[in-house]
C-alpha positions in Angstrom: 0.0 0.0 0.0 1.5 3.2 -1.1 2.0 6.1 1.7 3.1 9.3 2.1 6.1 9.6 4.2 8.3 12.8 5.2 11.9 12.9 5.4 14.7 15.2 6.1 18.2 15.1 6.8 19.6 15.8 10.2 19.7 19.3 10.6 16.5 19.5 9.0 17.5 22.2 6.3 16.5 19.8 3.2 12.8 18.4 3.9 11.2 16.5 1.6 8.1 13.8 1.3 7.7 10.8 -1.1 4.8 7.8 -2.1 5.9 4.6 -1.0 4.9 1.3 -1.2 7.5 -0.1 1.4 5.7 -3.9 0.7 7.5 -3.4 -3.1 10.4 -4.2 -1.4 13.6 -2.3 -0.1 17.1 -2.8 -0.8 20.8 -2.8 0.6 23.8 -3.2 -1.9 27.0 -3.9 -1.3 28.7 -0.9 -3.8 31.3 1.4 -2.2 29.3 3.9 -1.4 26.1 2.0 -0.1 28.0 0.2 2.0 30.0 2.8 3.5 26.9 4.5 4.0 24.7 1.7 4.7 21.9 2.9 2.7 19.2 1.1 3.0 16.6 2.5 0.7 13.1 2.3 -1.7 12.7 3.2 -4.9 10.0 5.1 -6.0 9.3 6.9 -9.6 10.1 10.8 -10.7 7.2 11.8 -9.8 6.7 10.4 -6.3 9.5 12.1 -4.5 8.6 16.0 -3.3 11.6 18.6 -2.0 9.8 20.6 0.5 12.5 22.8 1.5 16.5 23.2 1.3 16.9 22.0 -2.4 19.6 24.7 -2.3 21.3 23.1 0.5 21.7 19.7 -1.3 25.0 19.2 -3.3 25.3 16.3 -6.4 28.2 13.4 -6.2 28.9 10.9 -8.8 30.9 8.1 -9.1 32.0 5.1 -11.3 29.8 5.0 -14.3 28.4 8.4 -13.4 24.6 7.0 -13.7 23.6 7.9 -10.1 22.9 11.4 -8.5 24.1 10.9 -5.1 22.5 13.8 -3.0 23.8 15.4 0.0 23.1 17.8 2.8 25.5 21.0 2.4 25.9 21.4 6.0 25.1 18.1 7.9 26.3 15.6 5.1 23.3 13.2 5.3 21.9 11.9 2.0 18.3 11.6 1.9 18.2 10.2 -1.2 19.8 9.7 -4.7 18.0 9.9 -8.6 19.2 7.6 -11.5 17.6 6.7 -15.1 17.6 2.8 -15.9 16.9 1.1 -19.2 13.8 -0.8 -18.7 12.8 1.6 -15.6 13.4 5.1 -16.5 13.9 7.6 -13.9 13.6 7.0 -10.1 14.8 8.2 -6.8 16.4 5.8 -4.0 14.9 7.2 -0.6 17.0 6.5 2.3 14.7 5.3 4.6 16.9 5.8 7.5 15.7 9.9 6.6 11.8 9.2 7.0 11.2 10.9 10.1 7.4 9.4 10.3 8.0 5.3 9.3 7.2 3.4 11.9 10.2 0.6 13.0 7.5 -2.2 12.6 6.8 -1.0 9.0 10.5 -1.0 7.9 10.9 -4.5 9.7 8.5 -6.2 8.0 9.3 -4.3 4.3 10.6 -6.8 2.1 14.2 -6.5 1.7 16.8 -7.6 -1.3 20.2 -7.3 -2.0 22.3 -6.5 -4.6 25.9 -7.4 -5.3 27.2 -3.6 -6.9 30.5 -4.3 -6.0 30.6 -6.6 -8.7 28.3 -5.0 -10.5 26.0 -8.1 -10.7 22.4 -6.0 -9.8 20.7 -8.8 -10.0 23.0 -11.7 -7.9 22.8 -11.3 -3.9 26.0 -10.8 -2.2 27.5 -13.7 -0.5 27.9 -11.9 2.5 25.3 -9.1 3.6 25.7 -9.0 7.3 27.9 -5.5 7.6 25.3 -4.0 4.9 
């Protein structure tokens, strides 16, 4: 079931809201930067994802093939989420659910999760190890 959720970053200067359907499943990957960051996140269309306040204060990283909009807070360094284009797909947004400051623990628990092995960059193989992520 698809809900509105509302997000920010930690110092709350980039605000944002997005439609989710958290039992479409989440995801962890095992890339550099996911796991570094351990971003555990949903992915929702272009169109579901709302900046609210602070799109100023967000700055743009990209790495490796250059594909992904990494997204981060100017001052606080959190990223709330990150916008990509895939064949097949087209655009979407990765929300980092760690930033929705209204989802309920027992909602993310019980969200479906998948991994992907982006280290390898084998999107559709699950990691052989996915404790750390």
């Amino acid at each position: 079931m698809q809900k509105t959720y509302h997000g920010s970053c930690h110092c709350n200067a980039v605000r944002f809201e997005a439609d989710i359907d958290l039992g479409q499943g989440t995801s962890k990957c095992n890339c550099s930067s996911c796991a570094k960051g351990r971003f555990w996140k949903a992915f929702v269309g272009s169109d579901a994802l709302r900046v609210l306040a602070g799109n100023e204060s967000l700055t743009e990283y990209r790495f490796g093939s250059k594909t992904i909009a990494h997204f981060f807070c100017r001052t606080c360094g959190v990223k709330p989420f990150g916008r990509g284009e895939m064949e097949g797909t087209g655009p979407f947004y990765a929300i980092n659910l760690a930033c929705l400051d209204d989802l309920p623990v027992d909602e993310l628990l019980a969200a479906p999760l998948e991994y992907q092995d982006g280290r390898d960059d084998q999107w559709d193989r699950k990691p052989g190890e996915v404790r750390h992520l």
